[in-house]
C-alpha positions as CSV (number, residue, x, y, z in Angstrom):
1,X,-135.2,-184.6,46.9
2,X,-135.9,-188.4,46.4
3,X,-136.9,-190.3,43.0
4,X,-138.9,-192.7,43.7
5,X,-140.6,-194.8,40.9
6,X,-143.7,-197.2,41.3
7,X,-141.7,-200.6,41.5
8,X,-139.1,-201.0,44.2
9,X,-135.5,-202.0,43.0
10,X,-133.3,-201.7,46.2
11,X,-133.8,-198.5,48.4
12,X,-135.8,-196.8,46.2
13,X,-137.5,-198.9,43.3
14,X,-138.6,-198.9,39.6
15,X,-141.6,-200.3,37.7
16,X,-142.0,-200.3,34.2
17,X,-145.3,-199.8,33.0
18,X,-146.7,-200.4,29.4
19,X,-147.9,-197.6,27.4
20,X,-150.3,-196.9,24.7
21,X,-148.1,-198.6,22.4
22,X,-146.9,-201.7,24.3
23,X,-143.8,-200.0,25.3
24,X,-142.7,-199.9,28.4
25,X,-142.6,-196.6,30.1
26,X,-141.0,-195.6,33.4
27,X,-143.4,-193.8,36.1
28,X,-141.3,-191.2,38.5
29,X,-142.4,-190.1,42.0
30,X,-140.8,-187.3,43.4
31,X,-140.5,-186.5,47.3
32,X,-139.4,-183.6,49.1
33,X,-137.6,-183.4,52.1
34,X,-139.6,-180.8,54.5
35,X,-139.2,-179.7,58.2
36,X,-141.8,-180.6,60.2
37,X,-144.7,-178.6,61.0
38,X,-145.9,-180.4,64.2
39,X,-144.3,-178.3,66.5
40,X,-145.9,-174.7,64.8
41,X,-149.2,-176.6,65.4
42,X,-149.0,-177.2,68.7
43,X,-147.3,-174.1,69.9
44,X,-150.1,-172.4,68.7
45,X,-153.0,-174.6,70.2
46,X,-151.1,-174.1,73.1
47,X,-151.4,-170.1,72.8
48,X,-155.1,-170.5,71.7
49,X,-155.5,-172.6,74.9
50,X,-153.9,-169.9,77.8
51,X,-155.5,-167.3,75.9
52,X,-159.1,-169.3,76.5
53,X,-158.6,-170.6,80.1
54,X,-157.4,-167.4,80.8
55,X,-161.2,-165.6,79.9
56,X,-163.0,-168.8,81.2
57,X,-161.5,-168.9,84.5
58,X,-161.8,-165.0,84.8
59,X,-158.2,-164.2,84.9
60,X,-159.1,-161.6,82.4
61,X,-162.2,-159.4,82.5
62,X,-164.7,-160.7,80.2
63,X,-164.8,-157.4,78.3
64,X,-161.4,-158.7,77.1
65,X,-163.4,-161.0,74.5
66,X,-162.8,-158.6,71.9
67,X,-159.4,-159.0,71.9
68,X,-159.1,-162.7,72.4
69,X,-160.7,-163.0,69.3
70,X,-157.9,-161.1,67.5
71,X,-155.7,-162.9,68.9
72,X,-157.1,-165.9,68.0
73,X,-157.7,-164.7,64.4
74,X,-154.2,-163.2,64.0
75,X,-152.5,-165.7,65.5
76,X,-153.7,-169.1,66.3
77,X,-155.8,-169.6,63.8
78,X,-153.7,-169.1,60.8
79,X,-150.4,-170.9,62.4
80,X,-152.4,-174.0,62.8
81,X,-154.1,-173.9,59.6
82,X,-150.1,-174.0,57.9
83,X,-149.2,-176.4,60.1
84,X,-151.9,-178.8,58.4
85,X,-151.6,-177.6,55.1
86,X,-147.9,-178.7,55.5
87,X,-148.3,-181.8,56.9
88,X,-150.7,-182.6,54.0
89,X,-147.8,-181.7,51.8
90,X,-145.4,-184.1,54.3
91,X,-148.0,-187.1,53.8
92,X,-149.9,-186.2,57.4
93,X,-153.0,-187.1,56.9
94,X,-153.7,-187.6,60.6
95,X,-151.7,-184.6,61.9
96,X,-153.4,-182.3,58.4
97,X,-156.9,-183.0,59.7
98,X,-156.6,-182.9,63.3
99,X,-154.5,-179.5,62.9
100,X,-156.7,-177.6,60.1
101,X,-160.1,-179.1,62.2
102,X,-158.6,-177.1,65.2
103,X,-157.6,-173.8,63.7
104,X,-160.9,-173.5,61.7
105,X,-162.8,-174.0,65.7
106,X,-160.8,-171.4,66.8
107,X,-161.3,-169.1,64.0
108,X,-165.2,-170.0,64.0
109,X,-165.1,-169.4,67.9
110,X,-163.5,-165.7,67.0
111,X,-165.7,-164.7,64.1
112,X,-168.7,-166.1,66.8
113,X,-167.1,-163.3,69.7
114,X,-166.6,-160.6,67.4
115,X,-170.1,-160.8,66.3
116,X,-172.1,-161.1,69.9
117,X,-171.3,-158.9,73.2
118,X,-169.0,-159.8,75.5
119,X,-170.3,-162.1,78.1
120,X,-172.7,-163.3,76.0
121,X,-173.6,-166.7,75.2
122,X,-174.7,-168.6,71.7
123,X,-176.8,-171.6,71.8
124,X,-175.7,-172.3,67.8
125,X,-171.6,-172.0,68.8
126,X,-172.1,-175.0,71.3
127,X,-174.3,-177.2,69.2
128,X,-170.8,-176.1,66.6
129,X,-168.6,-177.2,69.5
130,X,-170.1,-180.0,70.8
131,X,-170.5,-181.4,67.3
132,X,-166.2,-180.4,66.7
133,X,-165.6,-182.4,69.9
134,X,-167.4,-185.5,68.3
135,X,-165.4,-185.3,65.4
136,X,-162.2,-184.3,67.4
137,X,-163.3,-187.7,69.6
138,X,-163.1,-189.9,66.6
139,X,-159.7,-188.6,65.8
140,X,-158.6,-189.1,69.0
141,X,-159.3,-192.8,69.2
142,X,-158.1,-193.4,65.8
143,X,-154.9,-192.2,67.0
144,X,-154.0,-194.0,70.0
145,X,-152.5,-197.4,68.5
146,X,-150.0,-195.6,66.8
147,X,-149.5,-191.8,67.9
148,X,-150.8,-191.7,71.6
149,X,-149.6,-188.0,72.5
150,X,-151.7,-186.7,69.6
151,X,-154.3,-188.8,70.7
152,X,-154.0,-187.3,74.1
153,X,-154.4,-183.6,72.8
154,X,-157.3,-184.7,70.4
155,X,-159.1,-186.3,73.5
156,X,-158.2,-183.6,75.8
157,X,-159.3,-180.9,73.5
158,X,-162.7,-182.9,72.4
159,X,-163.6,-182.8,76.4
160,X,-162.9,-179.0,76.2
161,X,-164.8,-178.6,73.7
162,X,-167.7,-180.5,74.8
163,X,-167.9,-178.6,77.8
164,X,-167.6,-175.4,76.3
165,X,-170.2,-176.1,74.0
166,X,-172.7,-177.2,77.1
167,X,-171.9,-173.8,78.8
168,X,-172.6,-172.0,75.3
169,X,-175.9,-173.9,75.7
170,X,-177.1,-174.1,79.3
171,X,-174.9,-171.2,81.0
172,X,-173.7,-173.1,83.8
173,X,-170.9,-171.5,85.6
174,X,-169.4,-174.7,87.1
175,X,-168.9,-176.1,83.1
176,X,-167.2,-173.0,82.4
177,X,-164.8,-173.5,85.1
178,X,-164.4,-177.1,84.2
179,X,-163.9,-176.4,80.8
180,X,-161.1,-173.4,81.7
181,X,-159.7,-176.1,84.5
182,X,-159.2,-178.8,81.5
183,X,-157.3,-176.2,80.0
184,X,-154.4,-176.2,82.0
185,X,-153.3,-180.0,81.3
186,X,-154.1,-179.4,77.5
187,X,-151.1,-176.6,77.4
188,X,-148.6,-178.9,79.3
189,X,-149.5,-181.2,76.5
190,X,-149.5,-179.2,73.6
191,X,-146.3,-177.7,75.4
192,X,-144.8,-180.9,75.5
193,X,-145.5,-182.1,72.2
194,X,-144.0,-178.5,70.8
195,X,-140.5,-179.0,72.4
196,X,-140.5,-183.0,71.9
197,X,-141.2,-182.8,68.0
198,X,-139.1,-180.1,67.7
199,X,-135.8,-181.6,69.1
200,X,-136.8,-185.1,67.2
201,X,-137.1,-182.9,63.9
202,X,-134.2,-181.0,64.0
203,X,-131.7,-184.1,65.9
204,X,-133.6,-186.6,63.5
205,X,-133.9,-189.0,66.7
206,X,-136.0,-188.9,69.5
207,X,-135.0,-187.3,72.2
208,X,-138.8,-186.6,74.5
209,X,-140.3,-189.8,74.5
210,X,-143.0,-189.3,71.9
211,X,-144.3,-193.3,72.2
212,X,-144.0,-194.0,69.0
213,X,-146.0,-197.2,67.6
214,X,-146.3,-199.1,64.3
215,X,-145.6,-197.0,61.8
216,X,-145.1,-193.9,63.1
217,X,-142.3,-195.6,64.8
218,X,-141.4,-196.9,61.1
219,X,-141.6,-193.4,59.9
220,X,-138.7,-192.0,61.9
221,X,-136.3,-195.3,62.2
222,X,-137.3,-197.0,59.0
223,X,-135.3,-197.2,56.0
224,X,-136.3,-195.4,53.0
225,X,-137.1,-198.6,51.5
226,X,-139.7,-198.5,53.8
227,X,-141.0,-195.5,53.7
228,X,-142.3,-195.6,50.2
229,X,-143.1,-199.3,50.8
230,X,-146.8,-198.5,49.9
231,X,-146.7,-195.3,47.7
232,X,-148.2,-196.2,45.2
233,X,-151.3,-197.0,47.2
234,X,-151.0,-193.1,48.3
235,X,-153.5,-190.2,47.4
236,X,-151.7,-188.0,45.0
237,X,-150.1,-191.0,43.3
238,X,-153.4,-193.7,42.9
239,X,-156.1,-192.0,40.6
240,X,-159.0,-191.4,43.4
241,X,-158.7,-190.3,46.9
């Protein structure tokens, strides 16, 4: 556990700040060492993902829509929603949102199956979908000067989602398949992201090539200095979000 107050002094830096009374009072900053919860997120995207090509491709008979939304509400859902929750704790923001934004679409596309028969379609889940792959679109592009793997699966997974959405509306078989094909590059990314964070968290190096830019390269090989360069600035510590 780190100290950290609002002024840096060396590595990790004071300010005095004056109180009611003109004195000057010290302002601490605790942080808290965590693993990482990157590679729980995408190991379970990549679950969800099989688990949805596999029905949209028909590798499964479609009666099995029953039990893919179990799965998804047992399983996927809930281990990407800690994964977010935990990288909000780590000072994520990026990885939070973009983690939490997909387990709540795949809990919403569970609750949708449990409630309709299978086979069916609903015209309200891909107006939900298509409007989830705008927002997952945004995300994406936002993340490709500095974290382009995550941008990769954000883009990859906004296409899916797009599609899947335009089936849900229109019924076209050939979307379907497209959507299920797009599915099979989106688990060899979310695969590789799993092992590569996973080795760089518990080696504390990279060791898959993750291409690490600006400050998320600053984030693993920076000083601590740097690291709480801006903290102050941070939401949790500054008085608004």
């Amino acid at each position: 556990m780190n100290a950290v107050t609002s002024q840096r002094r060396g590595a990790a830096g004071h300010r005095d700040a004056s109180g009611p009374n003109g004195q000057l009072d010290r302002v601490r900053i605790v942080l808290r060492p965590m693993a990482s919860s990157a590679p729980l997120g995408f190991v379970a995207f990549g679950v969800g993902t099989v688990l949805l090509t596999a029905l949209q491709l028909q590798w499964v008979p479609s009666d099995q829509t029953t039990v893919l939304s179990v799965l998804l509400l047992a399983f996927v859902g809930p281990l990407q929603a800690v994964a977010g929750l935990f990288a909000y704790a780590a000072r994520d923001g990026g990885l939070a949102t973009m983690m939490l934004t997909l387990g709540a679409v795949w809990i919403s596309m569970a609750l949708a199956m449990r409630s309709a028969p299978p086979g069916s379609r609903s015209p309200l889940l891909g107006v939900f979908l298509l409007t989830a792959a705008t927002m997952l679109l945004g995300m994406g592009l936002v993340s490709v000067p500095v974290r382009p793997l995550l941008s990769g699966l954000a883009l990859l997974a906004s296409t899916r989602y797009a599609l899947t959405g335009c089936y849900e509306l229109t019924g076209a078989t050939a979307v379907q398949y497209a959507s299920g094909w797009i599915g099979v590059p989106l688990v060899l990314v979310a695969l590789y992201g799993a092992i590569a964070f996973l080795l760089e968290d518990t080696r504390r190096r990279s060791v898959l090539p993750l291409a690490r830019r600006r400050d998320a390269r600053t984030a693993l090989e920076g000083d601590l200095s740097e690291q709480v360069d801006q903290i102050t600035q941070e939401a949790g510590v500054r008085r608004q979000l």
